[in-house]
N, CA, C and O atoms as CSV, one atom per row, in Angstrom:
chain,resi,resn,atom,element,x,y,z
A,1,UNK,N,N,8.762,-4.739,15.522
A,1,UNK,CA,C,7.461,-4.658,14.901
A,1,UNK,C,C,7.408,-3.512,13.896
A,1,UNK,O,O,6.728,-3.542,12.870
A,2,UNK,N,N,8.175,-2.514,14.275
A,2,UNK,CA,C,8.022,-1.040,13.426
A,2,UNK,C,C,8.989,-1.343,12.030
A,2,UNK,O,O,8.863,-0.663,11.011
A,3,UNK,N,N,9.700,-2.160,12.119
A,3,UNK,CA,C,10.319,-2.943,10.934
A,3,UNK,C,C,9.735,-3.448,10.271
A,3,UNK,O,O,9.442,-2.998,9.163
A,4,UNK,N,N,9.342,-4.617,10.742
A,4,UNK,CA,C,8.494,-5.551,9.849
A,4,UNK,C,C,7.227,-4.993,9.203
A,4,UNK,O,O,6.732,-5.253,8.106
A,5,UNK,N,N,6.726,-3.943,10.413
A,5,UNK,CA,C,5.450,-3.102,9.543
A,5,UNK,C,C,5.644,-2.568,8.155
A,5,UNK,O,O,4.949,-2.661,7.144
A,6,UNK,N,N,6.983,-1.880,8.443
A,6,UNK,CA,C,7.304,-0.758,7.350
A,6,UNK,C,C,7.585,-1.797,5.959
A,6,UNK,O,O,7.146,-1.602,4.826
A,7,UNK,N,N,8.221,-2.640,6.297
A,7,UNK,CA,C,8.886,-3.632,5.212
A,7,UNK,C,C,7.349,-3.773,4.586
A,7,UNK,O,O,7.317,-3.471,3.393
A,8,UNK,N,N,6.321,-4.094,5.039
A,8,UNK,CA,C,5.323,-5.200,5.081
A,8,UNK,C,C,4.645,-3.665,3.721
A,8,UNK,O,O,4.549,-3.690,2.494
A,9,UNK,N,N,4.374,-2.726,4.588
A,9,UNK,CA,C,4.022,-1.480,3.719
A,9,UNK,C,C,4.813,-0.916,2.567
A,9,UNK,O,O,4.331,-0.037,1.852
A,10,UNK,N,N,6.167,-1.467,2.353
A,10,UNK,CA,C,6.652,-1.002,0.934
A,10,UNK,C,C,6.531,-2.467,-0.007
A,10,UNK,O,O,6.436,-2.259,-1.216
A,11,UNK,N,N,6.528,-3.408,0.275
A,11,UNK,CA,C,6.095,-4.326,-0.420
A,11,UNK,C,C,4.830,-4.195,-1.058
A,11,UNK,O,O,4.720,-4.378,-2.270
A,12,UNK,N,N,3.710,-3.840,-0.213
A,12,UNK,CA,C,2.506,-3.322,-1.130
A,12,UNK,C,C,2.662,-2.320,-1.807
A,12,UNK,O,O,2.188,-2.315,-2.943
A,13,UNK,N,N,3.188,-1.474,-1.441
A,13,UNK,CA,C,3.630,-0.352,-2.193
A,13,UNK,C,C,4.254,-0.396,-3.662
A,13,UNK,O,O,4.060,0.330,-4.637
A,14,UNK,N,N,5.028,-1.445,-3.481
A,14,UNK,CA,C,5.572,-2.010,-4.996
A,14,UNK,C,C,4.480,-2.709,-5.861
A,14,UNK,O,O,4.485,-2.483,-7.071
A,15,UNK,N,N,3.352,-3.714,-5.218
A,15,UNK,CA,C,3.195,-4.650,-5.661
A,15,UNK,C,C,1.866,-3.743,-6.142
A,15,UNK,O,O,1.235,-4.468,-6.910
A,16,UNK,N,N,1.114,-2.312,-5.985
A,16,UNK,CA,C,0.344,-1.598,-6.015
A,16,UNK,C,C,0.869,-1.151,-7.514
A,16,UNK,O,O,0.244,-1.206,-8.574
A,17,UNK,N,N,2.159,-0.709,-7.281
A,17,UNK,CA,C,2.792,0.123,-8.437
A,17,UNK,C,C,2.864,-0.673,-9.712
A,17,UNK,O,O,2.879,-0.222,-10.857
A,18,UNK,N,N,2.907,-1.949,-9.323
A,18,UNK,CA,C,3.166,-3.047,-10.149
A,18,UNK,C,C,1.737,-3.054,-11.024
A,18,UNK,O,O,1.717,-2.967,-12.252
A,19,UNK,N,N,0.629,-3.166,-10.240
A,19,UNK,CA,C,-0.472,-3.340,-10.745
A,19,UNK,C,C,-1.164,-2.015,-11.826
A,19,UNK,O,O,-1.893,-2.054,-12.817
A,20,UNK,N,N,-0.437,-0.764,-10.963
A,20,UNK,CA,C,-1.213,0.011,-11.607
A,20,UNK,C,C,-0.221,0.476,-13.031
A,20,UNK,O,O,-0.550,1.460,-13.694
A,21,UNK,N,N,0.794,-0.210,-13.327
A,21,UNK,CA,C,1.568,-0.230,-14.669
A,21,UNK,C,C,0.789,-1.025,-15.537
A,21,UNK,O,O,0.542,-0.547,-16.645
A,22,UNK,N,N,0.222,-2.477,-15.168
A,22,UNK,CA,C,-0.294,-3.241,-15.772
A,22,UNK,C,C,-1.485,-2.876,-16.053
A,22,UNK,O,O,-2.001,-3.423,-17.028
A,23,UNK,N,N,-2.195,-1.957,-15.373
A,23,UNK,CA,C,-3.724,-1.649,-15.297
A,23,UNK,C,C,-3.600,-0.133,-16.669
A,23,UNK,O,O,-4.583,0.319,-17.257
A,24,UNK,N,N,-2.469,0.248,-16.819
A,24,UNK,CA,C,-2.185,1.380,-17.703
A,24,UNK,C,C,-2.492,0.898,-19.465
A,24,UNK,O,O,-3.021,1.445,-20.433
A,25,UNK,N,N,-1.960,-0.161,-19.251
A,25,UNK,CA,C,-1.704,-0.597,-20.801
A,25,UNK,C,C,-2.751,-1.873,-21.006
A,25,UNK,O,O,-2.633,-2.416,-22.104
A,26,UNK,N,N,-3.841,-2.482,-20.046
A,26,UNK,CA,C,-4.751,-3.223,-20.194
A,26,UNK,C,C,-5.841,-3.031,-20.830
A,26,UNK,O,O,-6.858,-3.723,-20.864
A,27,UNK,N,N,-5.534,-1.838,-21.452
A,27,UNK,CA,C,-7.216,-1.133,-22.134
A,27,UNK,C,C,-8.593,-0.577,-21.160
A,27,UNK,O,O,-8.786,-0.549,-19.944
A,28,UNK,N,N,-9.210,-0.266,-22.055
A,28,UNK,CA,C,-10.959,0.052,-21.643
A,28,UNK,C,C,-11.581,-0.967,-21.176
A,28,UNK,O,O,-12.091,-0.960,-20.056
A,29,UNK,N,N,-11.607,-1.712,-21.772
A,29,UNK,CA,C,-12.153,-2.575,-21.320
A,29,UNK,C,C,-12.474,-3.373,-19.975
A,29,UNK,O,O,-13.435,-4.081,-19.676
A,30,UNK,N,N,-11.400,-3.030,-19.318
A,30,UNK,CA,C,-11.334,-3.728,-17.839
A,30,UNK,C,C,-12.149,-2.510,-17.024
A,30,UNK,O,O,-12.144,-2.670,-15.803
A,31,UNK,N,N,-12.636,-1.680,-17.364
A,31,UNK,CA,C,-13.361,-1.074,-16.544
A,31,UNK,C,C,-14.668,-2.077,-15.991
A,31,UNK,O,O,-15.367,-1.871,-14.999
A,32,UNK,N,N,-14.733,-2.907,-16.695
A,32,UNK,CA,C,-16.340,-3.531,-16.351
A,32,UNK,C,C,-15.967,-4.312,-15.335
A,32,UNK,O,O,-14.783,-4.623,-15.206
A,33,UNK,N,N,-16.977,-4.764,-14.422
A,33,UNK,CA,C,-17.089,-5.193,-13.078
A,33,UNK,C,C,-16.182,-6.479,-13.167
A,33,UNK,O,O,-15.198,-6.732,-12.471
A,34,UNK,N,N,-17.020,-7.633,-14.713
A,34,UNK,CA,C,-16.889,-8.639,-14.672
A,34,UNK,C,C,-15.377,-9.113,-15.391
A,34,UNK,O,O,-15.193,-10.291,-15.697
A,35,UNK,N,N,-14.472,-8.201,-15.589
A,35,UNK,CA,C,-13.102,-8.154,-16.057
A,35,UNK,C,C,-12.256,-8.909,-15.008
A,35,UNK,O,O,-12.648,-8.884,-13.842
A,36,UNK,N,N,-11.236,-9.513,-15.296
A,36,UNK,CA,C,-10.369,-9.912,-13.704
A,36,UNK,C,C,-9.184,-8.698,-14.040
A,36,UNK,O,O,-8.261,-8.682,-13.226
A,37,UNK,N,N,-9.137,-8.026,-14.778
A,37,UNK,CA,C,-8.019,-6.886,-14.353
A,37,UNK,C,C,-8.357,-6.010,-13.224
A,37,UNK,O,O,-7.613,-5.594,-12.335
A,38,UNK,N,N,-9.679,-5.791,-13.425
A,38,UNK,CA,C,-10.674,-5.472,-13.326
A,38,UNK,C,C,-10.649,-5.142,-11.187
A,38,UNK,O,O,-10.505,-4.301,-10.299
A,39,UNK,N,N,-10.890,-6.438,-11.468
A,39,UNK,CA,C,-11.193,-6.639,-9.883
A,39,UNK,C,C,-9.539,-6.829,-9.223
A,39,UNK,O,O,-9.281,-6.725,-8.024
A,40,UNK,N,N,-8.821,-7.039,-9.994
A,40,UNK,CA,C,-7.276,-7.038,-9.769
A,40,UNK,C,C,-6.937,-5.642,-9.038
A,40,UNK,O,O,-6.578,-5.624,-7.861
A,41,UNK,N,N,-7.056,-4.618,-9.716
A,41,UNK,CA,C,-7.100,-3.389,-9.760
A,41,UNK,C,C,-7.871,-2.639,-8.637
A,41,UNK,O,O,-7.583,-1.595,-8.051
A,42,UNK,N,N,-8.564,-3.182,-8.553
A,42,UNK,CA,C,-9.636,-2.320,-7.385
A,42,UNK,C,C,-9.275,-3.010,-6.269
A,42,UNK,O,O,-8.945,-2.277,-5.337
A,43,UNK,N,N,-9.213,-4.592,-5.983
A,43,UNK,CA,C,-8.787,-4.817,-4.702
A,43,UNK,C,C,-7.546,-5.064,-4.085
A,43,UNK,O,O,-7.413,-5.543,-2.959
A,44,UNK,N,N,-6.245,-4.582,-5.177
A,44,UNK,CA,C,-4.683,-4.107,-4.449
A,44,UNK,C,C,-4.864,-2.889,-4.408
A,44,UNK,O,O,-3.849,-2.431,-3.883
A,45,UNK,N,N,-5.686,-1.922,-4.693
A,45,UNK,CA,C,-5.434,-0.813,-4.152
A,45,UNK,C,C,-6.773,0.049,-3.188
A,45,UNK,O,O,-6.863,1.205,-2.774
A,46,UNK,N,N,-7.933,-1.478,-3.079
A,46,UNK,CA,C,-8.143,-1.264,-1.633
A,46,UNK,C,C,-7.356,-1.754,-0.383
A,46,UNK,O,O,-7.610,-1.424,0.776
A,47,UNK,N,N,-6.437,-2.528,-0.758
A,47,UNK,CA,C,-5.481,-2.888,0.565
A,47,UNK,C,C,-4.368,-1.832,0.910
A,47,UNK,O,O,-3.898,-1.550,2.013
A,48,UNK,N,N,-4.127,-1.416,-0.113
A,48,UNK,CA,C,-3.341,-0.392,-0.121
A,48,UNK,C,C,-3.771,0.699,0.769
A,48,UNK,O,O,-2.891,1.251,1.430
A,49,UNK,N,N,-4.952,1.079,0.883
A,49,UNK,CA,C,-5.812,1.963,1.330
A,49,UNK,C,C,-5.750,1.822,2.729
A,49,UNK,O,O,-5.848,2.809,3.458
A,50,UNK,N,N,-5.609,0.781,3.132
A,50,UNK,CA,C,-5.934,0.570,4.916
A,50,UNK,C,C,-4.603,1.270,5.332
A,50,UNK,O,O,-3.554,1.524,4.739
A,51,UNK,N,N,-5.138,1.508,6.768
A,51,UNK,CA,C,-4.118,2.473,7.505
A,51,UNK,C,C,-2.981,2.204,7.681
A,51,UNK,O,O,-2.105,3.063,7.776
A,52,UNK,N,N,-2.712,0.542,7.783
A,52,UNK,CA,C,-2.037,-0.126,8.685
A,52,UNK,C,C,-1.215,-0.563,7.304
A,52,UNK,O,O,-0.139,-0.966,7.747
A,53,UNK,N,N,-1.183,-0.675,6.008
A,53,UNK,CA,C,-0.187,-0.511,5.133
A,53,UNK,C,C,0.059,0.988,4.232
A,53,UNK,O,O,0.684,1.071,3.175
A,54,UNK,N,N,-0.416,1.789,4.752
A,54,UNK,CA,C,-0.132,2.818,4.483
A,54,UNK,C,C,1.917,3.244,4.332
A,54,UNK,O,O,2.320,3.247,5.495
A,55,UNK,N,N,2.862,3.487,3.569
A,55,UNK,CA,C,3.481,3.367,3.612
A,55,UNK,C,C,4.195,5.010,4.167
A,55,UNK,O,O,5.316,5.029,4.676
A,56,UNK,N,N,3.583,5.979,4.027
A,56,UNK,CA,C,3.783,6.966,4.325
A,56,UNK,C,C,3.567,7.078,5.987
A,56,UNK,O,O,4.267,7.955,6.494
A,57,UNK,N,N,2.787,6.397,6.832
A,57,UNK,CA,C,2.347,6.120,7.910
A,57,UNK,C,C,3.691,5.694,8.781
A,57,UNK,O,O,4.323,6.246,9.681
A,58,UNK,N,N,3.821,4.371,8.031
A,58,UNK,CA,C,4.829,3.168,8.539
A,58,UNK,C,C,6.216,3.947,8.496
A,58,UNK,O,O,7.022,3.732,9.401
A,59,UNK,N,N,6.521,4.835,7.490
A,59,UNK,CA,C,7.506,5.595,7.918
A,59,UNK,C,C,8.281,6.410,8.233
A,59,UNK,O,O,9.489,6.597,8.090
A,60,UNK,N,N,6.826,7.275,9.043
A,60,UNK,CA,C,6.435,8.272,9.696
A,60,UNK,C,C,7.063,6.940,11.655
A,60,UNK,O,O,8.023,7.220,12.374
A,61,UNK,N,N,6.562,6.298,11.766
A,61,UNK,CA,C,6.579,5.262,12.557
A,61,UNK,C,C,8.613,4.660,12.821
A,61,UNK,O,O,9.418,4.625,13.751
A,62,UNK,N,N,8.599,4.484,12.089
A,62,UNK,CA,C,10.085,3.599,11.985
A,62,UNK,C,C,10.854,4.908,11.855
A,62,UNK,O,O,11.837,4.958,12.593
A,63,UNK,N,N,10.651,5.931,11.127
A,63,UNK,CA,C,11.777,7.102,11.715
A,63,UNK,C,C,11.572,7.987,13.178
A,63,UNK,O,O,12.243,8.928,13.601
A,64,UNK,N,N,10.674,7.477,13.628
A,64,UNK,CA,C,10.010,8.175,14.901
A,64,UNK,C,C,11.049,7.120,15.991
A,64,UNK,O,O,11.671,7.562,16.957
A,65,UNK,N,N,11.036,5.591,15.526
A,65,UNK,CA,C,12.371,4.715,16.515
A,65,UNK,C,C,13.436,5.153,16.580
A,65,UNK,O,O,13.969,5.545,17.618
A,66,UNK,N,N,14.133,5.160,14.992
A,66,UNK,CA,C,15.162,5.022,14.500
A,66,UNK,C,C,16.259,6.009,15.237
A,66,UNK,O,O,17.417,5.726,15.544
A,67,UNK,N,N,15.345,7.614,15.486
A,67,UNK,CA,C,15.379,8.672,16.335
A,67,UNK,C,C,15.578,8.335,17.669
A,67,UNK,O,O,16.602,8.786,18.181
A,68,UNK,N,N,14.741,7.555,18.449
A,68,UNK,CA,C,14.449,7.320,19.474
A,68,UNK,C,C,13.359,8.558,20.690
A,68,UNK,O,O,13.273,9.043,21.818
A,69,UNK,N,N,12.888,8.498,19.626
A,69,UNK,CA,C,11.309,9.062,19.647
A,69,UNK,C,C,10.208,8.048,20.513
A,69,UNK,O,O,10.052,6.831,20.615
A,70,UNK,N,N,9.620,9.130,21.007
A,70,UNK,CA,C,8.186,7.953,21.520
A,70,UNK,C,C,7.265,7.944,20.748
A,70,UNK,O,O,6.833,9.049,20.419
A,71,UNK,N,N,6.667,6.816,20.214
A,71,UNK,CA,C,6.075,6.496,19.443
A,71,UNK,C,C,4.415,7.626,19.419
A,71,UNK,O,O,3.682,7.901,20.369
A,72,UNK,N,N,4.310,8.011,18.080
A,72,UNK,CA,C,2.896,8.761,18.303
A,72,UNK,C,C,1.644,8.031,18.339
A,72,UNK,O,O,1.426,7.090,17.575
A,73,UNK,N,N,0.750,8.474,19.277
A,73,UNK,CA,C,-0.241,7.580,19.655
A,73,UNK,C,C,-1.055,7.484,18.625
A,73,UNK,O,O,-1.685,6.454,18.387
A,74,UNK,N,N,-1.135,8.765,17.768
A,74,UNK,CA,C,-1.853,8.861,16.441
A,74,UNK,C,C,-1.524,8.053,15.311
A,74,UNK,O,O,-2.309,8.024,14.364
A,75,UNK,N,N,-0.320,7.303,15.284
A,75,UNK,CA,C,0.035,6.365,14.033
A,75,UNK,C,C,-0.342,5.173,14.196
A,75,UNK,O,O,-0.688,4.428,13.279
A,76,UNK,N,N,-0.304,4.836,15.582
A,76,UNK,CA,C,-0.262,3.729,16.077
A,76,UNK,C,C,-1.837,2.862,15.727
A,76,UNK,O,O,-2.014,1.716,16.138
């Protein structure tokens, strides 16, 4: 599971990075609500935001196994 999490969290991680390259060179314009960069932009990097793809989290988590560590109750 601490695999697949972590995998699951650098994939957004890319696909975040991805967006916010595209969101660089899209202009002013997409600031407005009714833009689809727009809303592109704001809701990959509210997913990004949740705990549970947090990628700094996930591998805080998977090097805590890898070790053979007990898992912290706080990441979890």
């Amino acid at each position: 599971l601490a695999h697949w999490r972590t995998n699951q969290a650098y994939a957004i991680k890319m696909c975040i990075e991805a967006v916010n390259r595209l969101w660089a060179v899209m202009g002013g314009s997409n600031w407005y609500n009714e833009r689809e960069g727009q809303r592109l932009w704001r809701e990959s990097n509210m997913t990004a935001a949740h705990a549970y793809t947090d990628y700094d989290v996930c591998a805080q988590i998977i090097g805590r196994e890898l070790l053979g560590m007990e898992p912290d109750p706080a990441l979890l």
